[in-house]
N, C-alpha and C positions, 0 to 999 in steps of 0.2 A: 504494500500500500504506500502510495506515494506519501503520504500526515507521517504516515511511522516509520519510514525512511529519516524522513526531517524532524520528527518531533516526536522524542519519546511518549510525551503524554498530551499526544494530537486528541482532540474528540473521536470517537470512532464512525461519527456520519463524516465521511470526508470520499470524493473519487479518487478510484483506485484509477492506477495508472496505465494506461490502454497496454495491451496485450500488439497492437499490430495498430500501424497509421498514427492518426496524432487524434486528439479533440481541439478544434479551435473555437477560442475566446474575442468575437472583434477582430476574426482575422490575424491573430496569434497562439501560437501554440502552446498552450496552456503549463506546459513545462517551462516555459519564456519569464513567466509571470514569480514576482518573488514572493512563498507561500503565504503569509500572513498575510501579504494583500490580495492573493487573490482568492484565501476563504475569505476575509475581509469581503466582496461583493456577495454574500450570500448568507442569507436568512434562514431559518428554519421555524417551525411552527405545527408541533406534533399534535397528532387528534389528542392528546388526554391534557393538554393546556390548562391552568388552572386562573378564572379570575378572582379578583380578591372583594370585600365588601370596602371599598374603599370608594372615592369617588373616580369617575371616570380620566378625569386625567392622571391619576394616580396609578389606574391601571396602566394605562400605556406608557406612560413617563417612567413607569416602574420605581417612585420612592415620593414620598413625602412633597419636596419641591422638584418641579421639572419642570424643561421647557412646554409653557401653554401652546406659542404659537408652533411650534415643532409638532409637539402631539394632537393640534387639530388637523393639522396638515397632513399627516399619515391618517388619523381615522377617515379625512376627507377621500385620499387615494385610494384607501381601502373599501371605499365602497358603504364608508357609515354615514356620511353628509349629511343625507336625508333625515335622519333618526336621527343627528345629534340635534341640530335645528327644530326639532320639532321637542327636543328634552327642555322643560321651563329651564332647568340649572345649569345648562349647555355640561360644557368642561366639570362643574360643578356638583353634578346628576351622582350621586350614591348610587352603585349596584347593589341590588339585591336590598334589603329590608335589616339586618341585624343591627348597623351602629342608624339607619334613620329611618324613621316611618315614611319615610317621602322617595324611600328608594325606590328600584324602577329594577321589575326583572327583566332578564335578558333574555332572546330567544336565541335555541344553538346557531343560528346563524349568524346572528347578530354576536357573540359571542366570539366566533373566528373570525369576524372583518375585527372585532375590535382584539383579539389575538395576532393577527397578522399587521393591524398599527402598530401592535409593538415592537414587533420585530423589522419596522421598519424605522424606527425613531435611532 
């Protein structure tokens, strides 16, 4: 595996390295690219993701303070625009109901656009 070639304690989702030809990247071959930056282009976002009761930019910012306009920007890419706009607390909006009665549950799809915001912030 190319990660474990270079990196003892690469993650283990990483491409293996082609057997025969090349992969190209932008019209570079992918062995070209120096490895941290070119896991660096790439996200992941596994079905059992987990969100928090926290408020929504929390989720995707992933901590207490984070960038607002970053994190609206990614849930807007992702495909949550509509939904967030239509949330009275926008960025503000509590998941789920434990820390505020005013929370807002999520449906599983709604739940992966705002999974894959995060992994894009």
């Amino acid at each position: 595996m190319l990660a474990k070639a270079l990196y003892k304690d690469a993650p283990v989702i990483v491409l293996d390295e082609p057997e025969g030809g090349v992969i190209l990247l932008n019209g570079t071959d992918i062995r070209e690219y120096h490895f941290p930056d070119y896991i660096g282009m790439f996200s992941i976002v596994f079905q059992d993701f987990q969100l928090f009761a926290f408020i929504l930019g929390q989720n995707v910012g992933t901590g207490v303070t984070y960038a607002q306009e970053l994190a609206e920007k990614c849930l807007r890419k992702a495909g949550f625009g509509d939904h967030l706009d239509e949330m009275a607390n926008g960025m503000d909006t509590y998941l789920y109901k434990e820390f505020s009665k005013t929370g807002v549950d999520i449906s599983g799809g709604e739940a992966q656009k705002i999974a894959l915001a995060r992994s894009l912030v």
